[in-house]
C-alpha positions as CSV (number, residue, x, y, z in Angstrom):
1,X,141.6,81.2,98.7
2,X,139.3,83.0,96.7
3,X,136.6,85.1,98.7
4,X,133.2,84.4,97.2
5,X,131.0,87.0,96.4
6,X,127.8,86.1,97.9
7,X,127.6,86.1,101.7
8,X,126.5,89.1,104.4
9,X,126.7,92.6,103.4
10,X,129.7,93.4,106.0
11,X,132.2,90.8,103.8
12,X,130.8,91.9,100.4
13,X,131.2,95.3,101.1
14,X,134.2,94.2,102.3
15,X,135.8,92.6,99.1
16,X,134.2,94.8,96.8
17,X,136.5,97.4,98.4
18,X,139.8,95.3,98.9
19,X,139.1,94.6,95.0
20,X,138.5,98.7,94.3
21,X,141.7,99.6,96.7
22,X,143.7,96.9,94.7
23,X,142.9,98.4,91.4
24,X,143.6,102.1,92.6
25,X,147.3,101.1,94.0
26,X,148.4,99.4,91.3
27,X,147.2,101.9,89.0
28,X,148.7,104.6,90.4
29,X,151.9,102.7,91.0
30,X,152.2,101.0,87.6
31,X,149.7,102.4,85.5
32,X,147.2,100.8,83.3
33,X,148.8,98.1,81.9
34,X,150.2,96.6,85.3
35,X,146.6,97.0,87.2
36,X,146.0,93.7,85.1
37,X,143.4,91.1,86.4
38,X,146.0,89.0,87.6
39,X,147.8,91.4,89.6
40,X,144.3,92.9,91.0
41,X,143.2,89.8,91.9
42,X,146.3,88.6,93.6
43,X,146.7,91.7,95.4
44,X,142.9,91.1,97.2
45,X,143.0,87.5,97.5
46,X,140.3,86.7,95.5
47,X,139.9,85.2,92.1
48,X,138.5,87.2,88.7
49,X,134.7,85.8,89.2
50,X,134.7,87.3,92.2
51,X,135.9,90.7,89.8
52,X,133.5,90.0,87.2
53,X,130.9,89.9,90.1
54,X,131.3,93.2,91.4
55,X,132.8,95.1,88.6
56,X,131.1,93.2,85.0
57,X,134.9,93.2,84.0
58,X,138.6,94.9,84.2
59,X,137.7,97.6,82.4
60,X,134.5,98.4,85.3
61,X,136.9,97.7,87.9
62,X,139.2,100.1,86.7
63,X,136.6,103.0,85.8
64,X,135.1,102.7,89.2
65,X,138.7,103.5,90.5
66,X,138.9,106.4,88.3
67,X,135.9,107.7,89.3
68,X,136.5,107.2,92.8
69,X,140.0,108.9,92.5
70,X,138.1,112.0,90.4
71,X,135.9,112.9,93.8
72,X,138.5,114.0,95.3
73,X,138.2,116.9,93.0
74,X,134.9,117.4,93.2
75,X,134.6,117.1,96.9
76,X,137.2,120.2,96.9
77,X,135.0,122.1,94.3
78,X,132.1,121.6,96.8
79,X,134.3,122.4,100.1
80,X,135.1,125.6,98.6
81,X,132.5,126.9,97.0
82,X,130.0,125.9,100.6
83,X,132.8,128.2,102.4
84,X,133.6,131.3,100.0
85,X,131.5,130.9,97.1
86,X,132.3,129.3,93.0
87,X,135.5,130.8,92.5
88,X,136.9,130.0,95.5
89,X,135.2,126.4,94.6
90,X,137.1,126.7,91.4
91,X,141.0,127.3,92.7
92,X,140.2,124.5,95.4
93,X,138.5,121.9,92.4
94,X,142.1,123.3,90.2
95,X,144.8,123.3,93.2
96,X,143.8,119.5,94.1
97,X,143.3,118.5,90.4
98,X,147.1,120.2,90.2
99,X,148.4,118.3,93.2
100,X,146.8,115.0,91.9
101,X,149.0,115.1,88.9
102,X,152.0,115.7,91.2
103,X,151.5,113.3,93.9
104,X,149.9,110.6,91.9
105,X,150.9,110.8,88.2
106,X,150.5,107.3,86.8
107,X,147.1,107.4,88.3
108,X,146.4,111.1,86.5
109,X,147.7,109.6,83.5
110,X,145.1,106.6,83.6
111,X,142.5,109.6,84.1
112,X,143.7,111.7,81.3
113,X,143.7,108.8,79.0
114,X,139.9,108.2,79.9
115,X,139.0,111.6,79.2
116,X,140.9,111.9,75.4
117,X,139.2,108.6,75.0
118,X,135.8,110.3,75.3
119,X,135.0,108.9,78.5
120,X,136.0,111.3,81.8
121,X,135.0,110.0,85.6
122,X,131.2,109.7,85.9
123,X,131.5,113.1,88.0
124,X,132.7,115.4,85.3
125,X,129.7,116.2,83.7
126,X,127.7,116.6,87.3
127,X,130.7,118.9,88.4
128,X,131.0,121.2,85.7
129,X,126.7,121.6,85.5
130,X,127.1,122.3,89.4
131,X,130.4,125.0,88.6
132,X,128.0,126.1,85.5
133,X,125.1,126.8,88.2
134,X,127.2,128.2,90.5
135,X,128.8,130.6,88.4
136,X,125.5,131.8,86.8
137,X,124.5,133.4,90.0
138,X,127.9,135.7,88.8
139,X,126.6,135.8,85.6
140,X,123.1,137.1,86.9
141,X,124.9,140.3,88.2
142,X,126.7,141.0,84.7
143,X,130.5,140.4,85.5
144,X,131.0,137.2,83.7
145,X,132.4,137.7,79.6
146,X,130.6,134.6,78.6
147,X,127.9,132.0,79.8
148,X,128.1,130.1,82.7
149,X,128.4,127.0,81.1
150,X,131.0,128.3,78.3
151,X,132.9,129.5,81.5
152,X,132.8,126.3,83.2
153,X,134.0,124.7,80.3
154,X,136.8,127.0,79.5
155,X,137.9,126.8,83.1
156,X,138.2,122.9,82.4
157,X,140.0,123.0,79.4
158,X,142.3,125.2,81.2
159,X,142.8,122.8,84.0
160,X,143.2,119.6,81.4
161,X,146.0,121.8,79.9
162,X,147.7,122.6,82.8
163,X,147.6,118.5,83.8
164,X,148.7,117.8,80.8
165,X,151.5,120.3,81.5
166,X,152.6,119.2,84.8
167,X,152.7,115.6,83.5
168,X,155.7,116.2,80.8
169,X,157.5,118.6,83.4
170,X,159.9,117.4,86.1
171,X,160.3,120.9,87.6
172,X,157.7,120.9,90.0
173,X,158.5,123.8,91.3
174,X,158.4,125.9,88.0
175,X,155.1,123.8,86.6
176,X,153.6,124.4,90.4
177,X,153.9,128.6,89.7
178,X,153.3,128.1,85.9
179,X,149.5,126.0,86.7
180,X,148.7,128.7,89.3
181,X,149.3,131.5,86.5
182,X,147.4,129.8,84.0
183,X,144.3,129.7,86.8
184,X,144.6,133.1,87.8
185,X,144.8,134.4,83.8
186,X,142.0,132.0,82.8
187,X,140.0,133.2,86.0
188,X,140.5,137.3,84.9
189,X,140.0,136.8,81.5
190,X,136.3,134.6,82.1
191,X,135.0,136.7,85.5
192,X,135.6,140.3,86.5
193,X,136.0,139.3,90.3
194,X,137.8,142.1,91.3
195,X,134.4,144.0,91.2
196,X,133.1,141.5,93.0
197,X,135.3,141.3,95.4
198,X,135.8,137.3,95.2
């Protein structure tokens, strides 16, 4: 029986979060095209007004999934920089981006799609102006080869790459080694840290 949207806050909330869990499952376990309405609905016992209610449509739903899976990475960007500073911010934001693709890749794929397609989580653009901010304190003391922002956004094109790597590249072992390379060039090449001591 389908749960109906209106009623106290405790069940709405409730629903509204059997609905998101539904949507992030199934589209880590099946991708896209199997996190259908159907099979989101079925999964949280409710029916697709009770979707369109809390989500506007399928393609809501499944954003807010994305997004929600995408904080991970930016909770780990903050973690790190609060405890050693940007850079630090930036291997934890790039190790759990990198372990993302690993553990959940049908799910990384849905994200990756949503970022070619010109339309990344809702927390991209808020992280990279917070790594953008955080770096130009480095900046301010002279040991950064570019802007902050050009920095920040080098440092993501970096990471997209190295997703995109991990994602055609069953040896985890070898892409695991190759993605932390790629972090530690791009990192030397943007941020003389060294005389920093970061």
């Amino acid at each position: 029986m389908d749960k109906h949207p209106k009623g106290s806050s405790k069940v709405s909330g409730e629903v509204k979060r059997e609905l998101l869990g539904a949507a992030r499952r199934l589209l880590s376990n099946v991708g896209r095209e199997g996190a259908t309405m159907r099979a989101i609905c079925s999964e949280a016992k409710v029916g697709p007004p009770t979707l369109y209610y809390y989500y506007g449509d399928l393609n809501g739903l499944h954003r807010a999934a994305i997004d929600e899976t995408y904080q991970e990475v930016a909770k780990a960007y903050q973690i790190g920089t609060e405890q050693r500073g940007a850079l630090q911010g930036v291997r934890e934001g790039w190790e759990t981006f990198m372990l993302f693709a690993k553990r959940e890749p049908n799910m990384c794929r849905v994200v990756m799609r949503q970022i070619i397609d010109g339309e990344p989580p809702s927390l991209v653009a808020s992280t990279l102006q917070k790594v953008a901010e955080d770096l130009s304190q480095i900046d301010g003391r002279g040991f950064m080869n570019l802007s902050a922002t050009d920095t920040a956004q080098l440092l993501w094109m970096s990471a997209l790459g190295s997703i995109c790597f991990a994602l055609g590249n069953a040896d985890s072992e070898r892409t695991a080694f190759l993605q932390r390379s790629m972090m530690d060039m791009t990192i030397d090449a943007l941020i003389d840290h060294q005389d920093i001591g970061i």
